[in-house]
PQR file of N, CA, C, O and H, with PARSE charges and radii, in Angstrom:
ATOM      1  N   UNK A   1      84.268  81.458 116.865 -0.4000 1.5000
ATOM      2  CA  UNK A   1      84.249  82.835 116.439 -0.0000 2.0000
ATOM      3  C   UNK A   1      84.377  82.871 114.922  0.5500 1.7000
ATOM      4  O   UNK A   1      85.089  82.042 114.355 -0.5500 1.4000
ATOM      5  N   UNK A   2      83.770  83.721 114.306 -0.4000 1.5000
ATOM      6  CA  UNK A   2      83.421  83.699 112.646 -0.0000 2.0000
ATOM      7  C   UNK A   2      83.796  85.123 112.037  0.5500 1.7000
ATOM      8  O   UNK A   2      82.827  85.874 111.925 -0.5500 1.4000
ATOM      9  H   UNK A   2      83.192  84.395 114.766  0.4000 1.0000
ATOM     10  N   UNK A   3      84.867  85.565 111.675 -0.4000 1.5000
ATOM     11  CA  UNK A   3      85.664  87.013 111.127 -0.0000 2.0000
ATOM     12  C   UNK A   3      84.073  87.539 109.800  0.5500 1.7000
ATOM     13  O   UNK A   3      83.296  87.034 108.990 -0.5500 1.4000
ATOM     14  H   UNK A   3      85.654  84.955 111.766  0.4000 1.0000
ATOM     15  N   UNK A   4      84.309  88.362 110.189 -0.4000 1.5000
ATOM     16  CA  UNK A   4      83.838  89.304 109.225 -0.0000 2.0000
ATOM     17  C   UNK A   4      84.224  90.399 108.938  0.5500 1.7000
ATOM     18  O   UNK A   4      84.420  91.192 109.859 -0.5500 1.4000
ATOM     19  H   UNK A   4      84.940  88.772 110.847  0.4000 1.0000
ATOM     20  N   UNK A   5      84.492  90.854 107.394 -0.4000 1.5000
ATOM     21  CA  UNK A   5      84.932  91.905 106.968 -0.0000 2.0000
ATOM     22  C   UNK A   5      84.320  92.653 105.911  0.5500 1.7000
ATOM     23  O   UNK A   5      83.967  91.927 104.981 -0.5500 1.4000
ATOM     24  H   UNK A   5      84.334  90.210 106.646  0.4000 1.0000
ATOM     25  N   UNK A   6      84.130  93.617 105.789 -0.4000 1.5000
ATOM     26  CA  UNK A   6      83.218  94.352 105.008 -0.0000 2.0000
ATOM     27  C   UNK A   6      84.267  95.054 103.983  0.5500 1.7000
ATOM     28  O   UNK A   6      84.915  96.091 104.122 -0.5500 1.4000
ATOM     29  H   UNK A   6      84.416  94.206 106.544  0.4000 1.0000
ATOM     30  N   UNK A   7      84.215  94.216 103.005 -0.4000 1.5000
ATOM     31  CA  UNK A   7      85.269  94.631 102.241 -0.0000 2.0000
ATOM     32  C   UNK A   7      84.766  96.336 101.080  0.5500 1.7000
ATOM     33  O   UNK A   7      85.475  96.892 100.241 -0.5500 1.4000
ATOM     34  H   UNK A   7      83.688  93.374 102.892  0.4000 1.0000
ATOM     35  N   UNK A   8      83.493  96.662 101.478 -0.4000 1.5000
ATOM     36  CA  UNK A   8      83.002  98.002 100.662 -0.0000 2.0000
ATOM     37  C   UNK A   8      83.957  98.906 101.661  0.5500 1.7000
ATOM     38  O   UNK A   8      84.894  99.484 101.109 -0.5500 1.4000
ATOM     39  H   UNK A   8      82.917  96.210 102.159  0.4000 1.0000
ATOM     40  N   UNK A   9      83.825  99.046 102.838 -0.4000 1.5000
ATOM     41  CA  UNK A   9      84.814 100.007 103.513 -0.0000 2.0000
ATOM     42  C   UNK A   9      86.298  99.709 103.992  0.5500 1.7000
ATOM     43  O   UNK A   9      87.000 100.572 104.518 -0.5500 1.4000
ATOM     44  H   UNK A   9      83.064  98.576 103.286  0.4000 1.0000
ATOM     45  N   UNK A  10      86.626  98.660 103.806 -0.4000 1.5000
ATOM     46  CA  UNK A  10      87.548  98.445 103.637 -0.0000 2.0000
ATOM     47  C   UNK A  10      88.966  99.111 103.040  0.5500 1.7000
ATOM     48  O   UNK A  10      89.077  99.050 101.816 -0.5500 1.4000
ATOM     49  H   UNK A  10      86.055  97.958 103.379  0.4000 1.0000
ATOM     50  N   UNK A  11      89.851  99.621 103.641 -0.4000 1.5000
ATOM     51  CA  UNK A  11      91.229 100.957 102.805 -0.0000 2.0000
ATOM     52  C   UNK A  11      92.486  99.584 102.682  0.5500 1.7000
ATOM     53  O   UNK A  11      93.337  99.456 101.801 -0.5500 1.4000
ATOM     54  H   UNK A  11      89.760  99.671 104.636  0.4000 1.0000
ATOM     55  N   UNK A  12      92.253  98.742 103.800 -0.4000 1.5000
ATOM     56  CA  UNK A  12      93.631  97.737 103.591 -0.0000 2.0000
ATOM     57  C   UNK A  12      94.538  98.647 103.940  0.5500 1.7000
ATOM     58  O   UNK A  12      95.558  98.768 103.262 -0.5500 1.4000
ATOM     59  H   UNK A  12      91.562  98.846 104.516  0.4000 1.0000
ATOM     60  N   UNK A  13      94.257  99.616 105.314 -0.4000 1.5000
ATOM     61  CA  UNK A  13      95.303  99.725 106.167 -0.0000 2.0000
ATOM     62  C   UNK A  13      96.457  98.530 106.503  0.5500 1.7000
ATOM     63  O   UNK A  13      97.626  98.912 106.443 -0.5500 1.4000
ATOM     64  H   UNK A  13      93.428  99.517 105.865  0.4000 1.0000
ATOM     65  N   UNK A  14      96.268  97.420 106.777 -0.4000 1.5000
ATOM     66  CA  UNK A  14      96.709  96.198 107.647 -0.0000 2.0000
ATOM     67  C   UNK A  14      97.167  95.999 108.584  0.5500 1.7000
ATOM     68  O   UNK A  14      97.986  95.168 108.976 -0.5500 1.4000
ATOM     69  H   UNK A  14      95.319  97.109 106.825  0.4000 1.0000
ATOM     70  N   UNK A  15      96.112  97.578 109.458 -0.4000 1.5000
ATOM     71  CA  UNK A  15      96.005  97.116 110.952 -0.0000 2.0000
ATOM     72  C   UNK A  15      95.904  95.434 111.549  0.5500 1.7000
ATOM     73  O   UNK A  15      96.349  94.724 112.450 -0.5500 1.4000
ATOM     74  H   UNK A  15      95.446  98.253 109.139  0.4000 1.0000
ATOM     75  N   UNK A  16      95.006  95.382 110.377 -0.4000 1.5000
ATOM     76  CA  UNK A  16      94.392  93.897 110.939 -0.0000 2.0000
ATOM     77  C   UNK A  16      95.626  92.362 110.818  0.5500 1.7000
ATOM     78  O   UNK A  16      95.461  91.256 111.333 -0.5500 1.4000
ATOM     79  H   UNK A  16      94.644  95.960 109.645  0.4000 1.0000
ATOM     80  N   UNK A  17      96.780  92.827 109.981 -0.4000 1.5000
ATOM     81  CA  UNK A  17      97.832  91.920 109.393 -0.0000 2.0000
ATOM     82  C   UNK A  17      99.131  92.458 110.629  0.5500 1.7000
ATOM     83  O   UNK A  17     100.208  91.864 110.683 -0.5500 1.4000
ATOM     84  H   UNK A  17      96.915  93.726 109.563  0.4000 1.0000
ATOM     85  N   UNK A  18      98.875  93.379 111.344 -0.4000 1.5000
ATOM     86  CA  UNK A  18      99.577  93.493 112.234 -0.0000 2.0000
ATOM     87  C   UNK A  18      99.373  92.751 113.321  0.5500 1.7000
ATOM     88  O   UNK A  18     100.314  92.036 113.666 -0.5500 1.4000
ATOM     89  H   UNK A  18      98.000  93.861 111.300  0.4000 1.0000
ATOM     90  N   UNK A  19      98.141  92.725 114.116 -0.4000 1.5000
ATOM     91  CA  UNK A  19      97.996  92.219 115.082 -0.0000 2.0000
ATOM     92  C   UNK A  19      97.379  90.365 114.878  0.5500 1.7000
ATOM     93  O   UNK A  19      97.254  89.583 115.820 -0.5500 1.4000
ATOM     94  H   UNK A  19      97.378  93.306 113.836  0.4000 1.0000
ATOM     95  N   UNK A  20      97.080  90.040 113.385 -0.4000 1.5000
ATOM     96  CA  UNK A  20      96.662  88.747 113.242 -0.0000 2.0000
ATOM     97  C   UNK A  20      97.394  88.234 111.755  0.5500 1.7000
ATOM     98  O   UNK A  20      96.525  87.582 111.176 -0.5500 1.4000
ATOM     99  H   UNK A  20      97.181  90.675 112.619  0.4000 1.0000
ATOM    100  N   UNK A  21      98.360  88.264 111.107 -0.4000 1.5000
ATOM    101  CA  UNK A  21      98.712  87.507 110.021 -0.0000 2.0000
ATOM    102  C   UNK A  21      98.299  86.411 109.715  0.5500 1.7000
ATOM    103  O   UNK A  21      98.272  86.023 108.547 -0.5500 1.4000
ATOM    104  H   UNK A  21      99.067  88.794 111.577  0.4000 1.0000
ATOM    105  N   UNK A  22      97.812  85.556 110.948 -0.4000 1.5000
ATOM    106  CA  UNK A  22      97.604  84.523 110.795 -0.0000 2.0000
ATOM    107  C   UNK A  22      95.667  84.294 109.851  0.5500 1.7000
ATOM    108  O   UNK A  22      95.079  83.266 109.515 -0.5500 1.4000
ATOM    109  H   UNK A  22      97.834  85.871 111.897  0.4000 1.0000
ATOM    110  N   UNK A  23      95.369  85.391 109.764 -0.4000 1.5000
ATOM    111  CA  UNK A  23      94.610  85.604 109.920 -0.0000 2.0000
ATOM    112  C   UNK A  23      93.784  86.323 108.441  0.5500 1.7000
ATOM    113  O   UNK A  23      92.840  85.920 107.761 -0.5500 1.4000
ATOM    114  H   UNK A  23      95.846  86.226 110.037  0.4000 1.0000
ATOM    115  N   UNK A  24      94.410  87.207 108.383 -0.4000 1.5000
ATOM    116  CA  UNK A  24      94.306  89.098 107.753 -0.0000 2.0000
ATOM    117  C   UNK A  24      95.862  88.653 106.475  0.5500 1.7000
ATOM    118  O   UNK A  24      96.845  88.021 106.859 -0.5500 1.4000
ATOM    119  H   UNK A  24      95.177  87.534 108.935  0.4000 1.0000
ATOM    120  N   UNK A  25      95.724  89.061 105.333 -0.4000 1.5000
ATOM    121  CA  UNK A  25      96.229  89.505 104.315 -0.0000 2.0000
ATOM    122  C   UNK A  25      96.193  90.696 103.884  0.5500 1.7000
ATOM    123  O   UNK A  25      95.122  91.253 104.122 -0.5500 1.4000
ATOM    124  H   UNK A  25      94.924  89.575 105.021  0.4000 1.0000
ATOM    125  N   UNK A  26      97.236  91.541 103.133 -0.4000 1.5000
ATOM    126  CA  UNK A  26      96.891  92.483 102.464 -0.0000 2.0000
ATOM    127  C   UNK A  26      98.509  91.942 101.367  0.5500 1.7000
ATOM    128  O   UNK A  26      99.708  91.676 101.457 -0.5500 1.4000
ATOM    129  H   UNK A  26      98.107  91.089 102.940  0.4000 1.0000
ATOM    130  N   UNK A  27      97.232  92.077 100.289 -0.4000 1.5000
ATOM    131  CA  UNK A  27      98.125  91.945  98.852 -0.0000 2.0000
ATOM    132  C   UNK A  27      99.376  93.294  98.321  0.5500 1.7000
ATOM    133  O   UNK A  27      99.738  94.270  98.976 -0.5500 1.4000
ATOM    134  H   UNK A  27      96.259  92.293 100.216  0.4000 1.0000
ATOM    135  N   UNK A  28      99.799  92.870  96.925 -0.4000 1.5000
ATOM    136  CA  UNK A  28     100.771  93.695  96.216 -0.0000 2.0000
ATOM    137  C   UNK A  28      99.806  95.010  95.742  0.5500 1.7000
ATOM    138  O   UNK A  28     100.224  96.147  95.520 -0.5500 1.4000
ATOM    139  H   UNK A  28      99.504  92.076  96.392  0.4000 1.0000
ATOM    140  N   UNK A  29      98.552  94.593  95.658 -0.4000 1.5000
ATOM    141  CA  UNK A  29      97.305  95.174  95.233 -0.0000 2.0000
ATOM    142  C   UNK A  29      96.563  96.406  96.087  0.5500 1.7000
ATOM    143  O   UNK A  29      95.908  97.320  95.587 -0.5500 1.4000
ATOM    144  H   UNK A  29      98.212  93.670  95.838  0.4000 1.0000
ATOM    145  N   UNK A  30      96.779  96.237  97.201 -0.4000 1.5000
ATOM    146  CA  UNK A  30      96.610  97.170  98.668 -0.0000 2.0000
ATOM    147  C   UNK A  30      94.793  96.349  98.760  0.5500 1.7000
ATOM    148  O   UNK A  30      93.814  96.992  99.139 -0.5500 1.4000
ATOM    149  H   UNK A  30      97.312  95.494  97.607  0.4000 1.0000
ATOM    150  N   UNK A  31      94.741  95.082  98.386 -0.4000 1.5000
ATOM    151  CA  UNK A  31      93.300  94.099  98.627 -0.0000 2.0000
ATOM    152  C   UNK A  31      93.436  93.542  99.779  0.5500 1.7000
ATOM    153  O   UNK A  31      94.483  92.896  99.807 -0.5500 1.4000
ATOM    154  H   UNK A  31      95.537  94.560  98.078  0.4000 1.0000
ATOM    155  N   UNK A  32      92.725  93.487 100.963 -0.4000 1.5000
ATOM    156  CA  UNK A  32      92.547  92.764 101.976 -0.0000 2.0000
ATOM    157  C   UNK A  32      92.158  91.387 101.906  0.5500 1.7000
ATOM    158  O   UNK A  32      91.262  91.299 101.067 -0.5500 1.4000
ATOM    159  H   UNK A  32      91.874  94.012 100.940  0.4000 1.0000
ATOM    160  N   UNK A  33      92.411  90.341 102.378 -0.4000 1.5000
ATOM    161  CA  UNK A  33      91.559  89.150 102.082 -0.0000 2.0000
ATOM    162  C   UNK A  33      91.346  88.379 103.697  0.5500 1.7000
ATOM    163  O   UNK A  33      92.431  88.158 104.233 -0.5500 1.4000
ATOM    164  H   UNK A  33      93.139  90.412 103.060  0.4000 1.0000
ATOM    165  N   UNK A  34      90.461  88.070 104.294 -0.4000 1.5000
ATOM    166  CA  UNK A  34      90.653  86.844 105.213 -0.0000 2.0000
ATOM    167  C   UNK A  34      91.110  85.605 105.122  0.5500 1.7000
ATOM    168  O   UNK A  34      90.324  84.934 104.454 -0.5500 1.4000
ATOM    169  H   UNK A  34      89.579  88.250 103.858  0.4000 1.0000
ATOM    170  N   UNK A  35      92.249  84.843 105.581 -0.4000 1.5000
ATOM    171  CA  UNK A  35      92.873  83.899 105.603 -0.0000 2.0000
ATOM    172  C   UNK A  35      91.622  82.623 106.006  0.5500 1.7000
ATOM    173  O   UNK A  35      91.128  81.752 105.291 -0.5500 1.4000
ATOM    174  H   UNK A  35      92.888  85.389 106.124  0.4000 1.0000
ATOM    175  N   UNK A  36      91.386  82.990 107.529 -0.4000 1.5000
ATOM    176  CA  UNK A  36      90.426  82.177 108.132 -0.0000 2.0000
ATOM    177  C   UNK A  36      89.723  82.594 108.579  0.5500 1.7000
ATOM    178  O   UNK A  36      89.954  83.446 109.436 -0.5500 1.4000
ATOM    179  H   UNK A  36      91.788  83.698 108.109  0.4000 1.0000
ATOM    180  N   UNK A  37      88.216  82.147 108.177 -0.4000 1.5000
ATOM    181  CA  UNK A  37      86.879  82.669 108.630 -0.0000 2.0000
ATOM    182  C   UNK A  37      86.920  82.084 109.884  0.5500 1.7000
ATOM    183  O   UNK A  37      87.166  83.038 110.621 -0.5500 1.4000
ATOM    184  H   UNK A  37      88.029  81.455 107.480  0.4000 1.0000
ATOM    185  N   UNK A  38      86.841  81.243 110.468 -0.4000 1.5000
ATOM    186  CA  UNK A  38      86.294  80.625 111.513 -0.0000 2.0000
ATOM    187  C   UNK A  38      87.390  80.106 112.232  0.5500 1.7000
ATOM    188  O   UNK A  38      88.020  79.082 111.966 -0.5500 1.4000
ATOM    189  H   UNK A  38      86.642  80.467 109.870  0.4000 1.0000
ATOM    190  N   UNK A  39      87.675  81.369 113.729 -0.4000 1.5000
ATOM    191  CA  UNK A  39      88.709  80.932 114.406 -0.0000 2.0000
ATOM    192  C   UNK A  39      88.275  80.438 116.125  0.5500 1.7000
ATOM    193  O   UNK A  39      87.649  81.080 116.969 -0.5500 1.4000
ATOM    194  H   UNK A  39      87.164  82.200 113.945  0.4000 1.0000
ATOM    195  N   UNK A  40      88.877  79.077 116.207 -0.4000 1.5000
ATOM    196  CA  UNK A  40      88.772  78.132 117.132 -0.0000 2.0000
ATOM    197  C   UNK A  40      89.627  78.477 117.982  0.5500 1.7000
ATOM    198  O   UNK A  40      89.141  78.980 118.994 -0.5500 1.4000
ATOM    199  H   UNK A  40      89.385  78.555 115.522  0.4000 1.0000
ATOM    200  N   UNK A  41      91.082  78.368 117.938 -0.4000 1.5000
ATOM    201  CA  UNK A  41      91.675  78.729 118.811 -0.0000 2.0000
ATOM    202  C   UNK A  41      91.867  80.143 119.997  0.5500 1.7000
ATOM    203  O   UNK A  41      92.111  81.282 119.600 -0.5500 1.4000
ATOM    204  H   UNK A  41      91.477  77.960 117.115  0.4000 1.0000
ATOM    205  N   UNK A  42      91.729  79.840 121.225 -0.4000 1.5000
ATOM    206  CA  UNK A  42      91.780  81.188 121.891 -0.0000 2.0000
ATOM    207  C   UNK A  42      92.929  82.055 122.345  0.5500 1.7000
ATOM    208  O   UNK A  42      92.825  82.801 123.318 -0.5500 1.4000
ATOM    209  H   UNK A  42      91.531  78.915 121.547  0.4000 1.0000
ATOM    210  N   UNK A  43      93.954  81.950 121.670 -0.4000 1.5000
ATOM    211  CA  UNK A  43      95.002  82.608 121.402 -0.0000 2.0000
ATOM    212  C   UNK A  43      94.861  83.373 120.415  0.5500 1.7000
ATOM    213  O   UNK A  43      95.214  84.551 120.449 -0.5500 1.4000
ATOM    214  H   UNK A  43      94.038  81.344 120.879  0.4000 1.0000
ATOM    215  N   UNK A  44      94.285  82.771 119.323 -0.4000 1.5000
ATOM    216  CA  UNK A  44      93.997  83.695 118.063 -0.0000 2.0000
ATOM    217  C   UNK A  44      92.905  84.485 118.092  0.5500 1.7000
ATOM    218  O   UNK A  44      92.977  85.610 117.598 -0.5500 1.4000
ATOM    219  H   UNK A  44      93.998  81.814 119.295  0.4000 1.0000
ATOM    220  N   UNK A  45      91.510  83.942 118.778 -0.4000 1.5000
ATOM    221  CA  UNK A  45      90.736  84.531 119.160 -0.0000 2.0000
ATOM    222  C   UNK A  45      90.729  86.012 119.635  0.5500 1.7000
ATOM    223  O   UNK A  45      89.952  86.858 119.193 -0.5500 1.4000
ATOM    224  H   UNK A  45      91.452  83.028 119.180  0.4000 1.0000
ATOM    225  N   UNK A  46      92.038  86.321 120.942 -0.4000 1.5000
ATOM    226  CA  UNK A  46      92.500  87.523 121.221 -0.0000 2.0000
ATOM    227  C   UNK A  46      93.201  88.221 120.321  0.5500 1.7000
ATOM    228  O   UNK A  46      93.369  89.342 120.801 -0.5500 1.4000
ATOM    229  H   UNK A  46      92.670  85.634 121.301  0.4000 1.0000
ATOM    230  N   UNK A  47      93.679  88.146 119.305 -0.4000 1.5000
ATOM    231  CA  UNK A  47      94.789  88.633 118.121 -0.0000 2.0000
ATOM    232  C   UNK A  47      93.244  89.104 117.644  0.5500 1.7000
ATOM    233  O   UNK A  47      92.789  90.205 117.954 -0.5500 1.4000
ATOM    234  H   UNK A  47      93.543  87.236 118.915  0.4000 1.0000
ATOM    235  N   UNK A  48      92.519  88.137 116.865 -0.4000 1.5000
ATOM    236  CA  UNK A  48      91.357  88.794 115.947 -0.0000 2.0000
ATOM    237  C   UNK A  48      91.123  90.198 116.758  0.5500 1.7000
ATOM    238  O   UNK A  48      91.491  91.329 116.440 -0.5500 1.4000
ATOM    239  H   UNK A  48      92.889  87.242 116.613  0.4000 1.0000
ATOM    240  N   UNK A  49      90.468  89.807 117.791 -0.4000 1.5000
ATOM    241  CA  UNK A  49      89.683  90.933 119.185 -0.0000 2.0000
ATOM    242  C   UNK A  49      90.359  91.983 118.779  0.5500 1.7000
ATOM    243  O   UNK A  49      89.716  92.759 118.073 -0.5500 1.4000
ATOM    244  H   UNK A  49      90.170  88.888 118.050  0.4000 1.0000
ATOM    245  N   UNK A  50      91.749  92.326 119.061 -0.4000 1.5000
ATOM    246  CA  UNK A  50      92.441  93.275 119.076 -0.0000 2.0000
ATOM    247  C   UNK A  50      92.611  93.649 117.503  0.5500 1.7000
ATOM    248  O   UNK A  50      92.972  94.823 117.422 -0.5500 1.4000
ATOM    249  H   UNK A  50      92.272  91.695 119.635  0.4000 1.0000
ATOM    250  N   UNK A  51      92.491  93.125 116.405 -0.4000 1.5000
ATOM    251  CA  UNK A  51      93.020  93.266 114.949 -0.0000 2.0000
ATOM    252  C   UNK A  51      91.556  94.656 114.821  0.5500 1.7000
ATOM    253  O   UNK A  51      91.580  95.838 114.481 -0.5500 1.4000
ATOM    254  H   UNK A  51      92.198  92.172 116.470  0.4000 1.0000
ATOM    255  N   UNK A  52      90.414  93.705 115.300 -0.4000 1.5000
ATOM    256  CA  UNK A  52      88.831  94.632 115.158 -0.0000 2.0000
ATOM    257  C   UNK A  52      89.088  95.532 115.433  0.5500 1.7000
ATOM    258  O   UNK A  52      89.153  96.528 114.713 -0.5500 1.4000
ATOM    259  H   UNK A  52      90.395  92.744 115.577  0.4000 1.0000
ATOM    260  N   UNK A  53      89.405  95.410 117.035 -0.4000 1.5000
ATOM    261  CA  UNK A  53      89.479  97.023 117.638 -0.0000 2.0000
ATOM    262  C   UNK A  53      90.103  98.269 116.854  0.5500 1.7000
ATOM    263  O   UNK A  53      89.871  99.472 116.973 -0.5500 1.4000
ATOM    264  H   UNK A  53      89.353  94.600 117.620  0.4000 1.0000
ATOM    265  N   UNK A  54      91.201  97.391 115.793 -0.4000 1.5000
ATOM    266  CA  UNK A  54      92.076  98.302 115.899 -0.0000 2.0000
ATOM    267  C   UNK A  54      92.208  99.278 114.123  0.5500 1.7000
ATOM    268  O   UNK A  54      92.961 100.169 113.731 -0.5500 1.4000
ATOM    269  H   UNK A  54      91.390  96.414 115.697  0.4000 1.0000
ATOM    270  N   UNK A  55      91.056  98.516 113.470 -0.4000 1.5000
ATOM    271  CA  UNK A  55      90.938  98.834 112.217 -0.0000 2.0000
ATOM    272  C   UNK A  55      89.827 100.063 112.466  0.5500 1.7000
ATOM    273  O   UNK A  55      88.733 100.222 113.008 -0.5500 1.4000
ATOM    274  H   UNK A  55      90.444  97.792 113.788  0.4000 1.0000
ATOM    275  N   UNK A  56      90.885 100.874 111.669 -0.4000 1.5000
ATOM    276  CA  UNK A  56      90.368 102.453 111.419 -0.0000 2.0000
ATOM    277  C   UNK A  56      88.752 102.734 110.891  0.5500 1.7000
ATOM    278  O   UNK A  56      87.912 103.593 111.159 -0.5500 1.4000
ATOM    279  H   UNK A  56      91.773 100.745 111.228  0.4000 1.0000
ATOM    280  N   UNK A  57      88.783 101.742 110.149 -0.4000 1.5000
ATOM    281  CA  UNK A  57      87.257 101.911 109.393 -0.0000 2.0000
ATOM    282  C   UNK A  57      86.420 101.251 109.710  0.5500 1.7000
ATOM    283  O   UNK A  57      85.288 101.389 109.245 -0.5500 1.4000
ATOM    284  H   UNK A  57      89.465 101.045 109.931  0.4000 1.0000
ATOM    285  N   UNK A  58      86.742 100.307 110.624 -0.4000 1.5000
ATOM    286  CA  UNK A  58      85.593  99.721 111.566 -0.0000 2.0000
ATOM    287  C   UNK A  58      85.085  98.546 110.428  0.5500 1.7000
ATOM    288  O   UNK A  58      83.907  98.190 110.413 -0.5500 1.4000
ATOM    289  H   UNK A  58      87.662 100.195 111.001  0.4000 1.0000
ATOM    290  N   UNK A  59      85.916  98.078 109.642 -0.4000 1.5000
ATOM    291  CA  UNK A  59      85.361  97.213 108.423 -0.0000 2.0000
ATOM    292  C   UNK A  59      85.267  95.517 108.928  0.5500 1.7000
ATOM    293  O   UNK A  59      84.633  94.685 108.279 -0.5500 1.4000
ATOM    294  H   UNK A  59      86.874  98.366 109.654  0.4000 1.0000
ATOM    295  N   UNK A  60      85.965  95.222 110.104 -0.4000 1.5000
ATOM    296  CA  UNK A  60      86.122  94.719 110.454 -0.0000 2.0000
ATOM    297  C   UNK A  60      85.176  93.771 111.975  0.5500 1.7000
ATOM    298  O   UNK A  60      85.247  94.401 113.030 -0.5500 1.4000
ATOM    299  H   UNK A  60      86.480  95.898 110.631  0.4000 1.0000
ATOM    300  N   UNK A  61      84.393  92.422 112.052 -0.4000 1.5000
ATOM    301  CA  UNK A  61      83.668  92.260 112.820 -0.0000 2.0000
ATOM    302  C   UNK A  61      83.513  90.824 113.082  0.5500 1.7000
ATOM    303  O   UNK A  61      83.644  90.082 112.109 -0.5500 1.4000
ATOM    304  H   UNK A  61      84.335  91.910 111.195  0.4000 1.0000
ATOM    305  N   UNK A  62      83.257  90.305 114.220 -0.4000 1.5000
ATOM    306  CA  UNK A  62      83.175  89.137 114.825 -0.0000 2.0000
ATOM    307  C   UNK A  62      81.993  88.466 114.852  0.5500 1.7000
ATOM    308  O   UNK A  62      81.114  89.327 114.816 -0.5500 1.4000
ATOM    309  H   UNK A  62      83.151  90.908 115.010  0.4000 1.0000
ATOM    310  N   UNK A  63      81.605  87.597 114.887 -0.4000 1.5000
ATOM    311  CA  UNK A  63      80.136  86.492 115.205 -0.0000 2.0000
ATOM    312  C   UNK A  63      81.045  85.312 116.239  0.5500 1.7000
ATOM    313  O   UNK A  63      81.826  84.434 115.872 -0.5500 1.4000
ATOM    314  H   UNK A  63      82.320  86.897 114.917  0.4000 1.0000
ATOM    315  N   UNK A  64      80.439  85.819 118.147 -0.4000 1.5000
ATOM    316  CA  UNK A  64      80.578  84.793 118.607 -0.0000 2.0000
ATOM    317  C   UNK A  64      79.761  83.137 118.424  0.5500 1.7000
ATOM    318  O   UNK A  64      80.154  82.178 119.088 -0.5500 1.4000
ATOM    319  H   UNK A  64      79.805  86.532 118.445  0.4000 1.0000
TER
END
């Protein structure tokens, strides 16, 4: 699985740092960053799933 984030719509809610830290950053800056593009594990796999779902602006997207 390969994170994608569209950082033009992007607000850096950190919906996405809620449900994946491992994952999702948000700076001192209110800047989003992805930690890891390309997640292997399927534990984390479900964290991403749910981080997507759950971002307001939809900035957020997967490549199985």
């Amino acid at each position: 699985m390969k994170v994608i984030a569209n950082m033009h719509i992007c607000e850096a809610n950190a919906r996405c740092v809620e449900e994946a830290p491992e994952v999702f950053n948000v700076d001192d800056d209110d800047e989003m960053t992805v930690l890891q593009e390309t997640i292997t594990d399927p534990e984390l796999q479900e964290k991403v799933r749910r981080a997507v779902a759950r971002c307001p602006r939809a900035a957020l997207s997967i490549e199985e």
